[in-house]
LOSEZA-168493 format. One record per residue: residue number from 1; residue in three letters; x, y, z of N, C-alpha, C, CB in turn. Coordinates in steps of 0.1 Angstrom, whole numbers. Atoms other than C-alpha are relative to their C-alpha. Last residue first. Glycine has a CB too. Example, Ala and Ser with C-alpha at 12.3 -4.5 7.8 and 13.67 -1.06 7.14 Angstrom:
! residues 2
{2 'SER' {-9 -11 0} {137 -11 71} {-8 11 8} {4 5 -14}}
{1 'ALA' {9 -12 0} {123 -45 78} {9 12 0} {-10 0 12}}
***
This chain:
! residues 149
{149 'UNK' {2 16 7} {1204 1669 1255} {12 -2 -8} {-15 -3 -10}}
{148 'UNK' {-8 -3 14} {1213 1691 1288} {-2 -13 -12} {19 2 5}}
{147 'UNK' {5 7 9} {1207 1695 1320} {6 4 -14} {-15 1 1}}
{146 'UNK' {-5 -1 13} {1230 1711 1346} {-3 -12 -8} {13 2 -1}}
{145 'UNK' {-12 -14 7} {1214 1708 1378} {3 -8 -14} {21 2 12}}
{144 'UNK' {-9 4 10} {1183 1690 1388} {11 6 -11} {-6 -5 -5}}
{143 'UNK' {-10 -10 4} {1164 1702 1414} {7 -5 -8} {7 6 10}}
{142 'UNK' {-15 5 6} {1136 1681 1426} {3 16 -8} {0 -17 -13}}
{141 'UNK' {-10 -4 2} {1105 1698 1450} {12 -12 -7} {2 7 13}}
{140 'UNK' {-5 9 -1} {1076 1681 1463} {8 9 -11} {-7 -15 0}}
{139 'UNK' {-3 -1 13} {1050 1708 1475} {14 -7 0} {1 14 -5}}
{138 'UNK' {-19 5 -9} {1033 1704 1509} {0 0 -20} {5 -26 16}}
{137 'UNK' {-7 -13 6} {996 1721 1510} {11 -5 1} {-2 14 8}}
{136 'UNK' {-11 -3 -12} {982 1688 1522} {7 9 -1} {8 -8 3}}
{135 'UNK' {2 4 -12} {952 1688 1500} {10 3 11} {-3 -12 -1}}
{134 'UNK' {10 -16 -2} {966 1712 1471} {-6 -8 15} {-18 5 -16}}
{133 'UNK' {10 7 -2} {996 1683 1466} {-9 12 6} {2 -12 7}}
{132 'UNK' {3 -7 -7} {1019 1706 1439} {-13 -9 10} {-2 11 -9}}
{131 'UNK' {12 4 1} {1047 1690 1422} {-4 1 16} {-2 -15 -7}}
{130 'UNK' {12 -5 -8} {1074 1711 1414} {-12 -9 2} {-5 12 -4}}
{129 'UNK' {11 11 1} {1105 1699 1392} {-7 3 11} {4 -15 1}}
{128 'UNK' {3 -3 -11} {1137 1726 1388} {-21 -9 -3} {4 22 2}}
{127 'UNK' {17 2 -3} {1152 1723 1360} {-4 2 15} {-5 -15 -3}}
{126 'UNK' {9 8 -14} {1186 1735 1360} {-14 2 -7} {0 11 19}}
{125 'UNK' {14 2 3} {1211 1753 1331} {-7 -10 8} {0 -3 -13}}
{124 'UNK' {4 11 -2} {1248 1767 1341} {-18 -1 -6} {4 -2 15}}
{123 'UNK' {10 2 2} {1269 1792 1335} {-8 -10 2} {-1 2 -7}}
{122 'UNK' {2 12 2} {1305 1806 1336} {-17 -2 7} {12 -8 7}}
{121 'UNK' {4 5 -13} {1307 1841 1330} {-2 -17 -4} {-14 10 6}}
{120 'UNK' {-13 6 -6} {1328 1857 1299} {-6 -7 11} {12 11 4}}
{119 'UNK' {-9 8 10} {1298 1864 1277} {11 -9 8} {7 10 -10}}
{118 'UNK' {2 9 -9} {1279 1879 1307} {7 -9 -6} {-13 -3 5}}
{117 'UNK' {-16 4 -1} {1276 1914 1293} {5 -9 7} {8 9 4}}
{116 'UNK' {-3 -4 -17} {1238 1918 1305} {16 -5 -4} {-11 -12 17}}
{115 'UNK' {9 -13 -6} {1221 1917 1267} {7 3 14} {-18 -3 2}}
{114 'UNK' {0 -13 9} {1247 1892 1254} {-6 13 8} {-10 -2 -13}}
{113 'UNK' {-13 2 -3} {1242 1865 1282} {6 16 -9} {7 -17 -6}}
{112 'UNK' {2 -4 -17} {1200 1872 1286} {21 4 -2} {-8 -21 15}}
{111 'UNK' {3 -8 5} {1206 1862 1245} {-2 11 12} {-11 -4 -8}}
{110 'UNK' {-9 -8 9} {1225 1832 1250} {-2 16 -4} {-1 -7 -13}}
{109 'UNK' {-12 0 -8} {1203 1823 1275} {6 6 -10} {6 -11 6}}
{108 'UNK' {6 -14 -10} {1172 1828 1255} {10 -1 7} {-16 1 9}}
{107 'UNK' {7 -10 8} {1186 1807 1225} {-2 11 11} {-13 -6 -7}}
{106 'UNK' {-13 -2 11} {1196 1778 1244} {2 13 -4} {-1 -7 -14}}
{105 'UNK' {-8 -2 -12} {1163 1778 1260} {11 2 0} {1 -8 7}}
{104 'UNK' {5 -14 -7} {1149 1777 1229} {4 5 8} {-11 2 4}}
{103 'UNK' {-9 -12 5} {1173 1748 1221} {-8 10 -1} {6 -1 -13}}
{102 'UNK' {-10 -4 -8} {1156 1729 1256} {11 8 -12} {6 -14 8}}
{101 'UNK' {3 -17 -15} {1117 1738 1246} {16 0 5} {-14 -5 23}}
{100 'UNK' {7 -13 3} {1126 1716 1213} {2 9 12} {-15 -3 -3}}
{99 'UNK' {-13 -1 14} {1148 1686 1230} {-4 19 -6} {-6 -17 -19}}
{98 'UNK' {-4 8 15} {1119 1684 1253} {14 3 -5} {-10 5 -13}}
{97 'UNK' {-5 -5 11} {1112 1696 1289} {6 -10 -12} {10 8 6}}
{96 'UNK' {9 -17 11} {1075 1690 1295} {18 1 -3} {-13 22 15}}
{95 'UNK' {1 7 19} {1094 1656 1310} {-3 9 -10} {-13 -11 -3}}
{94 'UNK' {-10 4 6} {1105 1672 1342} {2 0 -13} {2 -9 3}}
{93 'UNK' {0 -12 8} {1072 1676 1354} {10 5 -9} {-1 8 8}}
{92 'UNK' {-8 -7 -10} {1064 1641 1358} {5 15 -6} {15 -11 3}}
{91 'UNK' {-12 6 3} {1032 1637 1346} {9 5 7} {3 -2 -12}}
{90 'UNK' {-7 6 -11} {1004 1650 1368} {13 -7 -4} {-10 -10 7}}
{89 'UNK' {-17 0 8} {987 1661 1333} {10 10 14} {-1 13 -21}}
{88 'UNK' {-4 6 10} {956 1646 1345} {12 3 -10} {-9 -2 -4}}
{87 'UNK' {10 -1 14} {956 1659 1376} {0 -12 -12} {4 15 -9}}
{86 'UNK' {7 7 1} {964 1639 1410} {-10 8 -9} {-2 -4 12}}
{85 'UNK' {2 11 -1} {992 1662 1417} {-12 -5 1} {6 -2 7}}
{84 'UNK' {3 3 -10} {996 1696 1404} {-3 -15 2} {-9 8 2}}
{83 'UNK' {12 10 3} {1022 1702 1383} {-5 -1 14} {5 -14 -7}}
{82 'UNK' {6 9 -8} {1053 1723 1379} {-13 1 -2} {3 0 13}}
{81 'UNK' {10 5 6} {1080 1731 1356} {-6 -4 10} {2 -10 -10}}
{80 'UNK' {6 3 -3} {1108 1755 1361} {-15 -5 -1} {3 4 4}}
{79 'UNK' {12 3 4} {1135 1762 1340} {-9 -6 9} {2 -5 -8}}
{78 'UNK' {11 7 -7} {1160 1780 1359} {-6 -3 -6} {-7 5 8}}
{77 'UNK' {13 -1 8} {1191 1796 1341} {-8 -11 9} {2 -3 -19}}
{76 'UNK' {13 10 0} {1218 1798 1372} {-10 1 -10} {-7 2 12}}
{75 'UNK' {22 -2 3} {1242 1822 1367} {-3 -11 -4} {-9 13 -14}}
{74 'UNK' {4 3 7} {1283 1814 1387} {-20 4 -3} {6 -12 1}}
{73 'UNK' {2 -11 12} {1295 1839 1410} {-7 -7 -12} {17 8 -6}}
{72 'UNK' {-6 5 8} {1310 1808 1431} {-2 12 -15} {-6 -15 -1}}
{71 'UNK' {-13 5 -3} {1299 1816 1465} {10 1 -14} {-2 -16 5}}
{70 'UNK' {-11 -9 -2} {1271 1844 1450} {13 -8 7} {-5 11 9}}
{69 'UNK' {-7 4 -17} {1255 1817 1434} {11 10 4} {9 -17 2}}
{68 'UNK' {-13 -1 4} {1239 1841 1404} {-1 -8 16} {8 17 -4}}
{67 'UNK' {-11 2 -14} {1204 1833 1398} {11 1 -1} {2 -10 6}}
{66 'UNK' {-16 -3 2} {1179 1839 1364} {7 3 19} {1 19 -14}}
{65 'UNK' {-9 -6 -12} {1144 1823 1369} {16 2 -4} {-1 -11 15}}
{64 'UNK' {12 1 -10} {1114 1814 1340} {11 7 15} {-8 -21 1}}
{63 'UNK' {-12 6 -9} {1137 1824 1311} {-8 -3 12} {13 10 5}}
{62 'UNK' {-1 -10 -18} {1112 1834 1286} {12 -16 7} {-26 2 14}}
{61 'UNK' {4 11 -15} {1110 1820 1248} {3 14 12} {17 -20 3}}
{60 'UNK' {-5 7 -2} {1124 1833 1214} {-7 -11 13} {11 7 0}}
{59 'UNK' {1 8 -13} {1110 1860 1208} {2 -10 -5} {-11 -1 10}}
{58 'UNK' {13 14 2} {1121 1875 1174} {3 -2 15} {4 -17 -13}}
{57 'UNK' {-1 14 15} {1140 1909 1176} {-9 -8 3} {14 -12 -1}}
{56 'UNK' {-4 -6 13} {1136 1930 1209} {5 -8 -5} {8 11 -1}}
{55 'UNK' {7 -8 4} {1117 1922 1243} {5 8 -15} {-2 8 12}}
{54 'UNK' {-12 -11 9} {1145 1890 1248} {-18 11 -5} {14 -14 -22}}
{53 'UNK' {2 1 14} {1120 1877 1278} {11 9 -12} {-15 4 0}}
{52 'UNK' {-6 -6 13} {1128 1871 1310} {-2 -2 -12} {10 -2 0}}
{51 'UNK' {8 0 9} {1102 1855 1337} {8 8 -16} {-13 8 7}}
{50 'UNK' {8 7 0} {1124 1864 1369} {-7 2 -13} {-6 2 11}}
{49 'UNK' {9 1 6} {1156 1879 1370} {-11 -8 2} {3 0 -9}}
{48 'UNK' {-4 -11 6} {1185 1884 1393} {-8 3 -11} {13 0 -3}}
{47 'UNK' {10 1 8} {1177 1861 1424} {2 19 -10} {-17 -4 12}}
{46 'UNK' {5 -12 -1} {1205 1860 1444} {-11 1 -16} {13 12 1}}
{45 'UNK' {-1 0 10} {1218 1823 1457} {-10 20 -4} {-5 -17 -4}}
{44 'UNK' {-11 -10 2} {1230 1817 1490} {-1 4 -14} {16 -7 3}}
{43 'UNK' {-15 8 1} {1210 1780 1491} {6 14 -1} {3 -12 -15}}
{42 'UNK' {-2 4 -18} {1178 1798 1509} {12 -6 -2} {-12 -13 9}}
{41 'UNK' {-2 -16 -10} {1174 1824 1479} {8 -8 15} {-21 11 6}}
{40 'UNK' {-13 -3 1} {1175 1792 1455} {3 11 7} {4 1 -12}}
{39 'UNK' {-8 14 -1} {1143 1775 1470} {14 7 -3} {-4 -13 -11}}
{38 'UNK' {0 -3 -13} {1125 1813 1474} {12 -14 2} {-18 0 7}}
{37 'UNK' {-7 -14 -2} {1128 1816 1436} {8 1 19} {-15 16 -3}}
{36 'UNK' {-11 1 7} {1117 1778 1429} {12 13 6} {-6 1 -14}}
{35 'UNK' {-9 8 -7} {1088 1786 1454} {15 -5 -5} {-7 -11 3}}
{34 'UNK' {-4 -10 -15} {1081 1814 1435} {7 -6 10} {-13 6 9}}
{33 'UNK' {-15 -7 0} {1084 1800 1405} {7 1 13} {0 14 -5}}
{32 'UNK' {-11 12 1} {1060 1768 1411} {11 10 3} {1 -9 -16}}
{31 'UNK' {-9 2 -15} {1037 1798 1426} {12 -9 -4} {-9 -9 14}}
{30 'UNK' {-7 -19 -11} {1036 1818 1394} {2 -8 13} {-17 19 4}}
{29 'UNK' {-17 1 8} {1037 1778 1371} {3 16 9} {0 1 -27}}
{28 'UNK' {-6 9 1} {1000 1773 1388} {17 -1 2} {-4 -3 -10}}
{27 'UNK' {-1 -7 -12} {987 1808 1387} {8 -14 7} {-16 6 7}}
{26 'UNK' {-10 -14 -6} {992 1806 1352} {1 1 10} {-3 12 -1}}
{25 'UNK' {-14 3 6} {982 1768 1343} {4 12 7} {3 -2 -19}}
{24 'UNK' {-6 14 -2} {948 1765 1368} {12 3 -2} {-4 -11 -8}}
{23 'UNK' {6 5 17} {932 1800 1372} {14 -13 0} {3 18 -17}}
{22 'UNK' {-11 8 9} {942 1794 1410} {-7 3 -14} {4 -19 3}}
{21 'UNK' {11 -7 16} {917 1819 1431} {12 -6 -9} {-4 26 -3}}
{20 'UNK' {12 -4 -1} {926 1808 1468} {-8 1 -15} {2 13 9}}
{19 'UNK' {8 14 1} {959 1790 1460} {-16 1 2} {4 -11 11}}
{18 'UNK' {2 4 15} {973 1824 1452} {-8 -13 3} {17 -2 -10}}
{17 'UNK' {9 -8 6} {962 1839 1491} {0 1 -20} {4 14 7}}
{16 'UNK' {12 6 0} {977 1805 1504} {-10 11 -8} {-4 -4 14}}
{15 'UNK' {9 -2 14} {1009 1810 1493} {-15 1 0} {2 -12 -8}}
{14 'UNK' {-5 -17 -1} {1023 1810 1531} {-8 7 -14} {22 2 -1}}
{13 'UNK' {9 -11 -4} {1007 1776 1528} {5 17 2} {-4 -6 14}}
{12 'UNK' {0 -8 3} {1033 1760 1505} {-13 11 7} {2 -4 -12}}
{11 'UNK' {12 -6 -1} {1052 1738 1528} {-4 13 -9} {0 4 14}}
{10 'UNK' {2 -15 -7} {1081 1724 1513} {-17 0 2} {7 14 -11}}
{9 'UNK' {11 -5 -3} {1093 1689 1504} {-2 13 6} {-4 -8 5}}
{8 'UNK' {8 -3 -9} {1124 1683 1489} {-10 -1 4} {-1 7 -1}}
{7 'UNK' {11 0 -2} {1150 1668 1467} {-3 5 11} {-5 -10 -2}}
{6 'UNK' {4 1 -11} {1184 1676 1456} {-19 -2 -1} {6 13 7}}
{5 'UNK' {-9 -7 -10} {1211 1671 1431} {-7 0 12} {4 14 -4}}
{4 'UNK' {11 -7 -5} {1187 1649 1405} {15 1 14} {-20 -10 2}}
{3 'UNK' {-1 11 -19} {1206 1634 1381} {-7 11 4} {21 -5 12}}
{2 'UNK' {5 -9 -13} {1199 1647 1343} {-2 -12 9} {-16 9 -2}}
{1 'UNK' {1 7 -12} {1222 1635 1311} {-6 9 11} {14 -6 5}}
***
């Protein structure tokens, strides 16, 4: 089940020196983070990884944002997906996650939880939905806490 906790709009002109030279997907999914990163910095939240990868055994996947709410101590796994608006893969961004990309995700948490002694912490898993309009530099923000299939 995914509800949607919060929506936004944000200005992303502060970005403007990545929107200048976008190679499309990478430079794309680096501001989605960023604004993602900058979105949970403004709720009280501490940004404690970015882009994580298990670098020993089989990869598995990346973590796109790791957060701790410092009210509640609880870590945030972030998956963040965003899109620019009025491409052709303008779907909702949401949807990129699958069944598949979400027990990888599974998998790289579990493995982020191990590697940083975190076993005993309570947890959580978010999307985080970005769509990007390049004309009006404004980016359309959902948040959607604890997903899950």
């Amino acid at each position: 089940m995914i509800s949607i906790q919060d929506s936004r709009i944000i200005y992303f002109s502060q970005y403007k020196y990545l929107m200048d030279n976008l190679n499309p997907q990478k430079e794309i999914g680096n501001l989605g983070e960023r604004i993602a990163a900058n979105y949970f910095k403004a709720r009280g939240c501490e940004i404690l990884e970015m882009n994580f990868e298990n670098k020993f055994g089989y990869r598995v996947g990346e973590l796109d944002l790791v957060a701790r709410n410092l009210k509640n101590n609880e870590i945030i796994f972030a998956e963040v997906k965003t899109r620019q608006k009025g491409t052709s893969h303008s779907e909702t961004p949401e949807l990129a996650i699958t069944r598949g990309k979400y027990r990888k995700l599974s998998k790289i948490i579990s493995a982020y939880l191990r590697k940083n002694n975190l076993l005993d912490c309570d947890y959580r898993l978010d999307a985080i939905a970005i769509e990007l309009d390049m004309k009006t530099r404004k980016a359309s923000l959902r948040h959607l806490k604890c997903i899950y299939y």
